[in-house]
C-alpha positions as CSV (number, residue, x, y, z in Angstrom):
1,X,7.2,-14.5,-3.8
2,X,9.0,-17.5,-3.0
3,X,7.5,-20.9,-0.8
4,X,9.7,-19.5,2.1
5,X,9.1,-16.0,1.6
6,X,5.0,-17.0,2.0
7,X,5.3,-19.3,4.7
8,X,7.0,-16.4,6.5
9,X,4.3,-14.2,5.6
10,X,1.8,-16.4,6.7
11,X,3.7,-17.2,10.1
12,X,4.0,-13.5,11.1
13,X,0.0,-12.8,10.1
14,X,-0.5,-15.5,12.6
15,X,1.6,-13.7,15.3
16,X,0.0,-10.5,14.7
17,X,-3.3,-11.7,14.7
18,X,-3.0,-14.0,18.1
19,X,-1.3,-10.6,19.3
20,X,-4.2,-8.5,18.4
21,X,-6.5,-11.4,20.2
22,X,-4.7,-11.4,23.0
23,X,-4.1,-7.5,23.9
24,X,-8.2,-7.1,22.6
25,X,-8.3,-10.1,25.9
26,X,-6.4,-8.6,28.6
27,X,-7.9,-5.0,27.9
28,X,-11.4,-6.1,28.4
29,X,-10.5,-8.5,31.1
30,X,-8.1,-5.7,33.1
31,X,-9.2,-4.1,36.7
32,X,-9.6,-0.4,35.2
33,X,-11.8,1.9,34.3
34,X,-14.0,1.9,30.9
35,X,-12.5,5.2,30.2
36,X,-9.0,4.1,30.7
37,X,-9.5,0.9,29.0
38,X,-11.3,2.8,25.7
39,X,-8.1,5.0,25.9
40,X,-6.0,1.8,25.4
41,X,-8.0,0.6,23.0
42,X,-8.0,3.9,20.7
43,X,-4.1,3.9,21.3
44,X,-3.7,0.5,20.1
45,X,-6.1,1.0,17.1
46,X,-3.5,4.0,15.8
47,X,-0.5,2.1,16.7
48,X,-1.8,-1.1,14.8
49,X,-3.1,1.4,11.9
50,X,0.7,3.1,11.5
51,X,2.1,-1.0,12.1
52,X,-0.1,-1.8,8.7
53,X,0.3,1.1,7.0
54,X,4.1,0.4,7.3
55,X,4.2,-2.9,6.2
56,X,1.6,-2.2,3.0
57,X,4.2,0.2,2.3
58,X,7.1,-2.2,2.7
59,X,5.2,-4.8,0.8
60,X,4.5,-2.9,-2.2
61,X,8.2,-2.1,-1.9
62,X,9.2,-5.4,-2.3
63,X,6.6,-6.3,-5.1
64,X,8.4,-3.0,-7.4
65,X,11.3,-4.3,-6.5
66,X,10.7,-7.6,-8.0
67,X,8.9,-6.5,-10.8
68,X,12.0,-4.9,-12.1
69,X,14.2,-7.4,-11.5
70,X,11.3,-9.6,-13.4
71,X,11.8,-7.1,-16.1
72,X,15.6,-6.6,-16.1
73,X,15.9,-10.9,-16.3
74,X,13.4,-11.0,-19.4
75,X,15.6,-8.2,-21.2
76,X,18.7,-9.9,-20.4
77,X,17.2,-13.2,-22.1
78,X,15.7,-11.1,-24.8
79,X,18.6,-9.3,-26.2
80,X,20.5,-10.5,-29.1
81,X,23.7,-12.4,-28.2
82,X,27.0,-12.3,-29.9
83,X,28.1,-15.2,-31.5
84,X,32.1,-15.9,-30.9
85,X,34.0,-17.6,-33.8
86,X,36.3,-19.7,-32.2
């Protein structure tokens, strides 16, 4: 993974997390029930857990994808080249 390519990663880990905070904030703070507010929080627990599970899957995506291409470059370098008589 490139510098930029981490720093991005890193950047949107931040976001989610200080979204997570957040919501896990205004759900314990907000004038409802405890059943409707355990409701919200099982909701948000799935949606988070499909969220993840989609970007693990994206993620290994990318990593297959750039072992290949990994692979492809060091079989490019590796095969024998033709010399040219000029």
């Amino acid at each position: 993974m490139t510098t930029n390519g981490q720093r991005a990663a890193k950047i949107a880990a931040l976001i989610a997390g200080g979204a997570a905070v957040g919501a896990g904030l205004a759900l314990l703070y907000a004038p409802q029930t405890g059943a409707e507010t355990r409701r919200q929080l099982r909701h948000y627990a799935k949606k988070t857990q499909v969220q993840a599970t989609r970007i693990g899957r994206d993620l290994k995506d990318g990593v297959e994808r750039a072992i290949e291409r990994g692979k492809a470059l060091v079989a490019k370098k590796d095969a024998p080249r033709a010399v040219q008589a000029a």
